[in-house]
C-alpha positions as CSV (number, residue, x, y, z in Angstrom):
1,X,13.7,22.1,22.4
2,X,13.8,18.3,22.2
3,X,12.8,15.5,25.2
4,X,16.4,13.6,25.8
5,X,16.6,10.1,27.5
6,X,20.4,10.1,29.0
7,X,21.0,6.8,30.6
8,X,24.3,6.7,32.4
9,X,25.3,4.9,36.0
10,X,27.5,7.2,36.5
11,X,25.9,10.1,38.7
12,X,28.6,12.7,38.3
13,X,28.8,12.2,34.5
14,X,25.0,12.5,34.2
15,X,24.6,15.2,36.2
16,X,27.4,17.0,33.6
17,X,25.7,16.1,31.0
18,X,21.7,17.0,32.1
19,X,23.2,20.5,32.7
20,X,25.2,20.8,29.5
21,X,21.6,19.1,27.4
22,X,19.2,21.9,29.8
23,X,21.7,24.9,29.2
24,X,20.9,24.2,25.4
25,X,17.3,24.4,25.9
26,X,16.4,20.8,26.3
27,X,14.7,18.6,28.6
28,X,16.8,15.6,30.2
29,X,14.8,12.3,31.3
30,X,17.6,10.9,33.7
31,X,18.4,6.8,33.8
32,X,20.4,4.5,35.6
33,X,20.6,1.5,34.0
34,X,18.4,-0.4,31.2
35,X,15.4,-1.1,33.0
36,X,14.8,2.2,34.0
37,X,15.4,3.4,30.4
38,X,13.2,1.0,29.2
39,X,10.3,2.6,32.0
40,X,10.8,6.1,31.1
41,X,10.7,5.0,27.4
42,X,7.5,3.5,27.6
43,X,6.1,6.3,29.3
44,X,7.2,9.6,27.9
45,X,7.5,10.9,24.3
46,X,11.5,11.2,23.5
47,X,13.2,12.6,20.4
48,X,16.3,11.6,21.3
49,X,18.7,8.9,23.6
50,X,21.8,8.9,24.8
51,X,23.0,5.7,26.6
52,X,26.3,4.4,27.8
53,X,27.5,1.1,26.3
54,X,28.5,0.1,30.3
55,X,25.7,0.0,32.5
56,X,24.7,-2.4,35.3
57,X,22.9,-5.6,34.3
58,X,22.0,-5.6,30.4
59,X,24.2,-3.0,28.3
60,X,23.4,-0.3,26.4
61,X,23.4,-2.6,23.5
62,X,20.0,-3.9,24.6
63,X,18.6,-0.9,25.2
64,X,19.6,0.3,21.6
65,X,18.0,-2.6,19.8
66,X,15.0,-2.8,21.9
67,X,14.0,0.8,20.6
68,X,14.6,0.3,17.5
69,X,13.2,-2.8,17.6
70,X,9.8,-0.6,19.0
71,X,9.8,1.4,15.8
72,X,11.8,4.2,17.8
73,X,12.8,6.8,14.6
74,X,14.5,9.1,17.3
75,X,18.0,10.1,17.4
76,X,20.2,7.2,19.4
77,X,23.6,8.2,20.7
78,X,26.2,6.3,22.5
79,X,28.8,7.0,24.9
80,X,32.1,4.2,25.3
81,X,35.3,4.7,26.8
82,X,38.8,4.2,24.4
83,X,39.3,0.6,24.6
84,X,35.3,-0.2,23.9
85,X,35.1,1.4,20.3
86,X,34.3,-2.2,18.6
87,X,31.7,-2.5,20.6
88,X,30.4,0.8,19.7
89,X,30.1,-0.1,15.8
90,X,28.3,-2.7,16.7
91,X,25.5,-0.5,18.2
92,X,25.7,1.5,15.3
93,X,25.1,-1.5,13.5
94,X,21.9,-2.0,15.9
95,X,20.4,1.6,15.0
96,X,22.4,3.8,16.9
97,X,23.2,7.0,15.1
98,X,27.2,8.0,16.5
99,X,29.0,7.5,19.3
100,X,30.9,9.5,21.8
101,X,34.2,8.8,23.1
102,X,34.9,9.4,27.0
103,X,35.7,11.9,28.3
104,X,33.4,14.0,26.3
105,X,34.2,17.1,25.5
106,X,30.8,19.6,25.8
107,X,31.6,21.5,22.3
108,X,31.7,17.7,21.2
109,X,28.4,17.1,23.2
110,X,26.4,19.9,22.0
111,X,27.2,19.6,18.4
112,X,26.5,16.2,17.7
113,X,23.1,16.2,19.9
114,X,22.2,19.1,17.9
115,X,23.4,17.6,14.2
116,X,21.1,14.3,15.7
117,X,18.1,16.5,15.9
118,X,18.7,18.4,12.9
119,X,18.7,14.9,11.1
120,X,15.8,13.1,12.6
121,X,13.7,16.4,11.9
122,X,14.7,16.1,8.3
123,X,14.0,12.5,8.3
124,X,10.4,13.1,10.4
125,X,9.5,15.9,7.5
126,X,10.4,13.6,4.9
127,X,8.0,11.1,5.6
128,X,5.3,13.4,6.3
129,X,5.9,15.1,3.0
130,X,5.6,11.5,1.7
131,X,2.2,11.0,3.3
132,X,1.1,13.8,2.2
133,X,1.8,13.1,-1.5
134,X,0.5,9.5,-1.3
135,X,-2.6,11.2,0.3
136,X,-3.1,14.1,-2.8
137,X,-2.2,10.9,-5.3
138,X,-5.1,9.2,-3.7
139,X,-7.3,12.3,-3.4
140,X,-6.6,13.0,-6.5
141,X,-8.3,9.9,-7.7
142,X,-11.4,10.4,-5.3
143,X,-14.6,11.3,-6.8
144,X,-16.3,14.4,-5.9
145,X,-18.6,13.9,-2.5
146,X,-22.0,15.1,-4.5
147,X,-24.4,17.3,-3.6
148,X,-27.7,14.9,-2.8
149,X,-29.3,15.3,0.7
150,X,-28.5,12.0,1.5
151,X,-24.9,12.2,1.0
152,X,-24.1,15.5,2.5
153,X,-26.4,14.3,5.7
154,X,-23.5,11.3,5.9
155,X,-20.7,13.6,5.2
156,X,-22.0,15.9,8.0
157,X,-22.6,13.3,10.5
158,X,-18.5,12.1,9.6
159,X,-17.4,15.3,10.4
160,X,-19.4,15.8,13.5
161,X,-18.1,12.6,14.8
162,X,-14.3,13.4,13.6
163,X,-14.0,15.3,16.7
164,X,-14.5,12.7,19.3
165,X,-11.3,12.7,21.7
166,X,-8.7,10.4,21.3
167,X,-7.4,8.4,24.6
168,X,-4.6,10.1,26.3
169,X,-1.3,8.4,26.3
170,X,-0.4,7.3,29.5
171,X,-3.3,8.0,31.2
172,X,-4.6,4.4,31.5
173,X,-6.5,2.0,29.6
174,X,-9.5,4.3,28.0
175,X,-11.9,2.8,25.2
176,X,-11.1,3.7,21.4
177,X,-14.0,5.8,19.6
178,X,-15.4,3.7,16.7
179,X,-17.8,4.4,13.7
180,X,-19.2,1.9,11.6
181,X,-20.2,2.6,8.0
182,X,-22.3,0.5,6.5
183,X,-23.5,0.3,2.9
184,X,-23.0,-1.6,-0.5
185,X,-19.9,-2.3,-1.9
186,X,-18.3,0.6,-4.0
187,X,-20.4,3.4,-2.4
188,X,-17.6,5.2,-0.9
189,X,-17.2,4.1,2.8
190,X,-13.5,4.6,2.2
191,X,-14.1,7.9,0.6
192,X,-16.1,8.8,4.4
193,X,-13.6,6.9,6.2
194,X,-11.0,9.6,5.4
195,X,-13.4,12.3,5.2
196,X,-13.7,12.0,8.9
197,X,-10.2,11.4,9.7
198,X,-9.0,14.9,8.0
199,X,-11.7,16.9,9.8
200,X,-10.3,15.7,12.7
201,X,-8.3,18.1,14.8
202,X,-5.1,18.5,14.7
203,X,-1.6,19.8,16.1
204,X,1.3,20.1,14.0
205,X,2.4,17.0,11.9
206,X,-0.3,15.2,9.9
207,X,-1.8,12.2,11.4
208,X,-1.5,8.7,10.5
209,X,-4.5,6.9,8.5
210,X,-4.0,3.6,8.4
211,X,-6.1,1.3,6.1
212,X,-6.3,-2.2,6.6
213,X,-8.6,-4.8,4.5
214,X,-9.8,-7.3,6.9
215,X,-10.5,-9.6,4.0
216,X,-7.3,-9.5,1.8
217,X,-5.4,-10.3,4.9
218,X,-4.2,-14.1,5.5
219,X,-6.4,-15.7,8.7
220,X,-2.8,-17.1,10.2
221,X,-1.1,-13.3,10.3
222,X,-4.1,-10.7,10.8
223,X,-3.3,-11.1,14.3
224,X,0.4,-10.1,14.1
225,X,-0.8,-7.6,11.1
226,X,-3.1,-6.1,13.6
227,X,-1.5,-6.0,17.0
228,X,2.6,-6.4,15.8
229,X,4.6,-9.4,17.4
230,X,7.8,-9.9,19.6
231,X,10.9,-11.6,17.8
232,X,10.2,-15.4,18.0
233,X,6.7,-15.4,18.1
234,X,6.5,-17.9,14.9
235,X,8.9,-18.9,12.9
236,X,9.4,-15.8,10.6
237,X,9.4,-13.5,13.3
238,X,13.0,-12.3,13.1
239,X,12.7,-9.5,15.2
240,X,10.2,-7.4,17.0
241,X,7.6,-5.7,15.1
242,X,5.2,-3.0,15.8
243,X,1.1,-3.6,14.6
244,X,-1.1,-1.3,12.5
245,X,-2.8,-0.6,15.4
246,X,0.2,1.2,16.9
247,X,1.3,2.3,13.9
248,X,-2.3,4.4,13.7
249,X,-1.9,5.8,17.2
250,X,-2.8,9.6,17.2
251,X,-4.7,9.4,14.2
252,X,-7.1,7.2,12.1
253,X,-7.2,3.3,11.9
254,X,-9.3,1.7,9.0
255,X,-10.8,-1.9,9.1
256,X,-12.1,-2.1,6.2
257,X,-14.5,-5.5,5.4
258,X,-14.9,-5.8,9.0
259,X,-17.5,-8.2,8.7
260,X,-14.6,-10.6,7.4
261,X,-12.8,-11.0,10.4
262,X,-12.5,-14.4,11.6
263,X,-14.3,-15.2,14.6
264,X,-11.4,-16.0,16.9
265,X,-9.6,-12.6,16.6
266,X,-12.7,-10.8,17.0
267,X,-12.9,-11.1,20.8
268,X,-8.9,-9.9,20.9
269,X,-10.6,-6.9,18.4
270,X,-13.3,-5.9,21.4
271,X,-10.6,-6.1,24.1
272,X,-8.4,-3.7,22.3
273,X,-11.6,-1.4,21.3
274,X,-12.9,-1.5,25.4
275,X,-9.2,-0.9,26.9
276,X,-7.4,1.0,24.3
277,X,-4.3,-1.6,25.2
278,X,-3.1,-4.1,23.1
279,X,-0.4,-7.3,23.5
280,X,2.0,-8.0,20.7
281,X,1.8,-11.5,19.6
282,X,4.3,-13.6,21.6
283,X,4.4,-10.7,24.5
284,X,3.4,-9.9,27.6
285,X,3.6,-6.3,27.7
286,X,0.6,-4.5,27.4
287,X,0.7,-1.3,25.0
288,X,-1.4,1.7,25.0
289,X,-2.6,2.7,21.8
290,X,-4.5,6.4,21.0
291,X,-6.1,5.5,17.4
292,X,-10.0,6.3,16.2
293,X,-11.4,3.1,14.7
294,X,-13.7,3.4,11.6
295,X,-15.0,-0.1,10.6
296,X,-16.9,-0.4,7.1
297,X,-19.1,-3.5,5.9
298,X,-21.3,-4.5,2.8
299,X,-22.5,-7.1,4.8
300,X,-25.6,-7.2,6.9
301,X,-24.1,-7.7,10.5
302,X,-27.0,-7.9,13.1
303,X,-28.0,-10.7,10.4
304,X,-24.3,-11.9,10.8
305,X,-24.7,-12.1,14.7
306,X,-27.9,-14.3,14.0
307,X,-25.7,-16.6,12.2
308,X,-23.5,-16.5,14.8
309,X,-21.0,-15.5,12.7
310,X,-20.2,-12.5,14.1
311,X,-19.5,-11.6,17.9
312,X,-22.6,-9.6,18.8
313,X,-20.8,-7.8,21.6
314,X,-18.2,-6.9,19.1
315,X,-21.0,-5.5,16.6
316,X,-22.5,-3.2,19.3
317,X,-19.2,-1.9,20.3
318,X,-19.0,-0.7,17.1
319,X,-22.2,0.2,16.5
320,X,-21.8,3.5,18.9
321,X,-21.9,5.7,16.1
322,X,-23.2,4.3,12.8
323,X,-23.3,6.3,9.2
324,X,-25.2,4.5,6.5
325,X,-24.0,5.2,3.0
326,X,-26.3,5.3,0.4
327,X,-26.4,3.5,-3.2
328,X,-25.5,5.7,-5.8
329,X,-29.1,5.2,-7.4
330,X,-30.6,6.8,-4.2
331,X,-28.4,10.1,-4.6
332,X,-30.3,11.5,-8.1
333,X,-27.6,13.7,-9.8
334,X,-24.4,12.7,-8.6
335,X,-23.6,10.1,-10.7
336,X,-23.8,12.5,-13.4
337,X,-21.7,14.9,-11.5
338,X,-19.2,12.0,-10.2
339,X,-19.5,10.5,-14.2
340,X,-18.2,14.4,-15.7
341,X,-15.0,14.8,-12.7
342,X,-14.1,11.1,-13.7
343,X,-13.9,12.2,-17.0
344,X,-12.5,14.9,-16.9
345,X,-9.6,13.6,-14.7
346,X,-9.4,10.4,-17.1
347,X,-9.2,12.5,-20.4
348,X,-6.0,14.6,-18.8
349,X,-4.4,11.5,-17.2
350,X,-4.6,10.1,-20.9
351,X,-3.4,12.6,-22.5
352,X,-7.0,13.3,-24.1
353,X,-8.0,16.7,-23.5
354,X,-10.9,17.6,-22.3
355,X,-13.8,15.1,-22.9
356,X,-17.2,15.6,-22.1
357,X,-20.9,13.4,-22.4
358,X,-23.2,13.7,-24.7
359,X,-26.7,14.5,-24.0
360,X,-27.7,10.8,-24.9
361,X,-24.8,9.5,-22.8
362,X,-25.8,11.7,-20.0
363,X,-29.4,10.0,-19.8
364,X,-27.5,6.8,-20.4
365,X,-26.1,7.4,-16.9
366,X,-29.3,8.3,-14.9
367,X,-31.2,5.7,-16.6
368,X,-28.5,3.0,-15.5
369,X,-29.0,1.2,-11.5
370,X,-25.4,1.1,-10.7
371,X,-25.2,-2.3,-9.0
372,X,-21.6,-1.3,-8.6
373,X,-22.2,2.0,-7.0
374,X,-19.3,4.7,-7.5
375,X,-17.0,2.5,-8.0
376,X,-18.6,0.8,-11.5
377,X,-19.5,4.1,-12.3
378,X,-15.6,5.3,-12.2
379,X,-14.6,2.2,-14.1
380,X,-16.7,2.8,-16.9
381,X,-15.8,6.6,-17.1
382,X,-12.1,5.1,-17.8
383,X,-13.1,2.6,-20.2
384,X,-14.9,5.7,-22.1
385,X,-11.8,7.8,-21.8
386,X,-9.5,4.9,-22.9
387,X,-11.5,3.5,-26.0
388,X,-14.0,6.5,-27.1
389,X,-14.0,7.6,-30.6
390,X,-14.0,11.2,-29.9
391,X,-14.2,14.0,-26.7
392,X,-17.7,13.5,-26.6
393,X,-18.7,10.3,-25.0
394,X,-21.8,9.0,-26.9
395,X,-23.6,5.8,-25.1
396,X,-22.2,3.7,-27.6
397,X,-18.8,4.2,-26.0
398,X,-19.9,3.4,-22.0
399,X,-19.8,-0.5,-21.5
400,X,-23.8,0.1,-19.9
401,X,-24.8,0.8,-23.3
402,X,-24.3,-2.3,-24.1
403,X,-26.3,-3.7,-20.8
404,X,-30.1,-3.3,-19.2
405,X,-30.1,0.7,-18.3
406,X,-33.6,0.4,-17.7
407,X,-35.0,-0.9,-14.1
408,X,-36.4,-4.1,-14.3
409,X,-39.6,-2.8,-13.5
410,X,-40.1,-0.8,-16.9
411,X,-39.7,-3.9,-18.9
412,X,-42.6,-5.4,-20.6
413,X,-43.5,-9.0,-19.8
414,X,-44.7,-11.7,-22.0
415,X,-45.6,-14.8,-22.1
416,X,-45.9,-17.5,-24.6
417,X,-48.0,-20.4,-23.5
418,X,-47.9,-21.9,-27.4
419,X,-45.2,-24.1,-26.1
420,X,-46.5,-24.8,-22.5
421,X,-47.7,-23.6,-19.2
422,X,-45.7,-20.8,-17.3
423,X,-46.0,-21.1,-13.2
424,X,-45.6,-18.4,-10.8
425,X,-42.6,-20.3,-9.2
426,X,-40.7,-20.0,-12.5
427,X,-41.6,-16.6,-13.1
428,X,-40.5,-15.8,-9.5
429,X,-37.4,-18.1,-10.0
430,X,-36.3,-16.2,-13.2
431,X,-36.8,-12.5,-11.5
432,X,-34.3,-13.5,-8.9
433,X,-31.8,-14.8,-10.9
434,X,-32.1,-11.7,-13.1
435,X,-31.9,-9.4,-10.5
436,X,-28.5,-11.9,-8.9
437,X,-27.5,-11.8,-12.2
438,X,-27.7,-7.6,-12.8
439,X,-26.2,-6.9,-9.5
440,X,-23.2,-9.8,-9.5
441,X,-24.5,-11.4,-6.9
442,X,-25.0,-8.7,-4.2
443,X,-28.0,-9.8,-2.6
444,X,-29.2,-7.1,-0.8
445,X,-28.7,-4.4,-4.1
446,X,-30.9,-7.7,-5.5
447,X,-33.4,-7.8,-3.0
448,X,-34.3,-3.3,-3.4
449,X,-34.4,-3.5,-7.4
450,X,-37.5,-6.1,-7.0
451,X,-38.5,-4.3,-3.9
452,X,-38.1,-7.5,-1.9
453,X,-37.3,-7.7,2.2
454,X,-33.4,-9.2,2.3
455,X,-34.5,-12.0,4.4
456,X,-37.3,-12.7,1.6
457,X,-34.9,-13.2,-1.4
458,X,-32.6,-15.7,0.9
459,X,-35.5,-17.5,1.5
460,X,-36.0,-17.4,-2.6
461,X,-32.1,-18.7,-3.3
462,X,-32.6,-21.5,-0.5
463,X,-36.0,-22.5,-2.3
464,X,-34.7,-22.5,-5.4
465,X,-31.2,-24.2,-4.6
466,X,-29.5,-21.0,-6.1
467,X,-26.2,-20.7,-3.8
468,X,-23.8,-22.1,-6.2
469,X,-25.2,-19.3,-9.0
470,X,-24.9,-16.5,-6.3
471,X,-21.3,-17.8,-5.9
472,X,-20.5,-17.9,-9.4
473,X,-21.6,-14.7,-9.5
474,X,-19.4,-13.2,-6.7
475,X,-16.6,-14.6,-7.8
């Protein structure tokens, strides 16, 4: 059974056709010219649309590139008389899928509705069998979720928030639910992110998760990115195109470096977030959308407010439900469990075998901080697998063997006041910069090696004119 749109003027003829489309087990949305098409469009879910060419006002030909134009992936027939078959190329041309001479003929009727169903199903399980395998090529290359208290508390908290209801389409403007997760850079807020979109429920097809990188995205197109734009809205904008925000609707929408986001689109962000609508760029229709919205940041945001560079009304919309991710040095073991799956995932990829660490390379791992999180730790595991001598990864083959694996706390200090006098302001000055320096500049990983409050160690790189060092080291 399939939801048909038949838009036709003619009364008689669409009352033929309705009961030919409801004796084959379909439902028929009836239309009498464009603008009711376009109503009943926006409104209900359809899988397929039959127009005629002729209709009052506009033509069937804008009716055929407006849905398309709206990312429609449903069937599109048209109906034309003899003397009107150029015209129906053309909507071909525009996305429609065949045409139908008048007077139809209800053999005609049925079988080419039914061949346009049997297609776009095809098409509809192709691409979900395509994002399926671009999601097991990604899972595949996740690391395993670790088995530390505070790890499995997050993932727990993620899957109890997965089932927060989505708005329902056509009911209104109804907020989106967010979650925020916050954490250091390479802990695995992306790993949670889809953690809690595929405990989600579900019905039937598999559910869009969209990912978006608020920071690799040009300032001058996030907006049309984001919320899609109507042909003509700037000068590239060729035709009409649908945003990642609709593009996510009835699953999972992913702003990744939230904390990014340039001020001026983050009030168009909270509108979106408080009435689940949205306006393309260069439109004036507003668009539901039914998406959950998990944000993720490195950054420290309620600090980010007090710099007034980020929308505090934005930040408490999305703090509703907040997951903090921990470092990888607060979870115990699972680096070394993360450290033997990456390995042993790298050593088949590579055609090594199995490869495994050694006992020293094993402490090698626990003893190292990790600045990098999951992330470093993953990288070195492929440099291992790559360039180590053997199966058995000895420290000499990690790139940490070659770096501090001890905590700065374990070193000895000493001092030698042969050549002069040694203050505390230097001493303090050199501790910072080592502890930039180890963690490429991420303050706040900075700031819990030398157990020093955040807001301390900014105070330390204002005092000691260090910005340009912590840049250099972020670059």
């Amino acid at each position: 059974m399939a939801t048909i749109l038949l838009v036709e003027d003619d009364q008689d003829l669409r009352y033929s056709i309705k009961a030919t489309l409801e004796r084959a087990g379909h439902i028929a949305l009836e239309a009498g010219s464009v603008p009711e098409g376009q109503d009943i469009f926006g409104q209900r879910h359809v899988d397929l649309v039959l127009t005629d060419l002729r209709l009052p006002g506009d033509d069937g030909l804008v009716l055929v590139k407006a849905m398309r134009g709206e990312g429609f992936v449903g069937g599109v027939l048209v109906l034309t008389s003899d003397d009107s078959v150029s015209t129906a190329v053309e909507a071909m041309k525009l996305g429609a899928d065949e045409y139908l001479l008048k007077p139809l003929s209800v053999t005609e009727l049925t079988l080419v509705v039914e061949r346009t169903l049997d297609r776009t199903k095809r098409d509809a399980k192709l691409r979900l069998h395509e994002r399926l395998a671009s999601r097991r090529d990604r899972e595949e290359g996740e690391e395993p979720a670790g088995e530390h208290p505070v790890w499995q508390d997050a993932v727990a908290m993620a899957r109890r928030l997965a089932g927060l209801p989505l708005p329902k389409t056509g009911a209104g403007p109804q907020a989106l639910p967010t979650v925020l997760l916050t954490g250091e850079t390479g802990t695995g807020k992306g790993v949670l992110a889809r953690e809690l979109h595929s405990a989600a429920p579900r019905d039937g097809e598999e559910p869009p998760f969209v990912h978006v990188n608020c920071a690799a995205l040009p300032a001058n197109l996030i907006e049309a990115e984001l919320f899609g734009h109507e042909r003509g809205a700037f000068t590239d904008a060729k035709a009409a195109r649908e945003g990642l925000f609709e593009m996510a609707s009835g699953g999972t929408i992913f702003l990744d470096e939230i904390g990014e986001m340039p001020l001026e689109l983050q009030s168009k962000l909270l509108l979106v977030l408080e009435s689940g609508t949205l306006r393309r760029v260069g439109g004036t229709r507003e668009r539901q959308v039914s998406a959950r919205v998990i944000a993720a940041t490195n950054q420290d945001l309620p600090e980010r407010v007090r710099e007034k560079a980020f929308r505090g009304d934005l930040f408490y919309r999305l703090n509703t439900f907040m997951i903090e991710i921990p470092s990888l040095r607060d979870r115990g073991n699972d680096a070394l469990l993360i450290a033997r799956a990456a390995l042993r995932r790298f050593g088949k990829h590579f055609g090594r075998g199995e490869l495994a660490l050694s006992d020293a390379a094993e402490q090698a791992v626990l003893a190292h901080v990790w600045p990098g999180n999951v992330r470093e730790l993953v990288n070195v595991m492929q440099h291992a697998a790559m360039l180590g001598k053997d199966t058995t990864i000895e420290p000499a083959d990690l790139p940490i063997s070659r770096r501090d694996i001890h905590s700065l706390g374990s070193a000895g200090l000493e001092f030698d006041f042969q050549h002069g006098p040694c203050t505390v302001e230097a001493v303090e000055r050199a501790l910072v910069e080592q502890a930039l320096r180890h963690t490429g500049g991420n303050v706040t990983a900075a700031a819990r090696l030398i157990d020093m409050q955040r807001s301390s160690i900014r105070n330390r790189i204002d005092r000691y004119n260090l910005h340009e060092f912590v840049k250099e080291l972020s670059a």
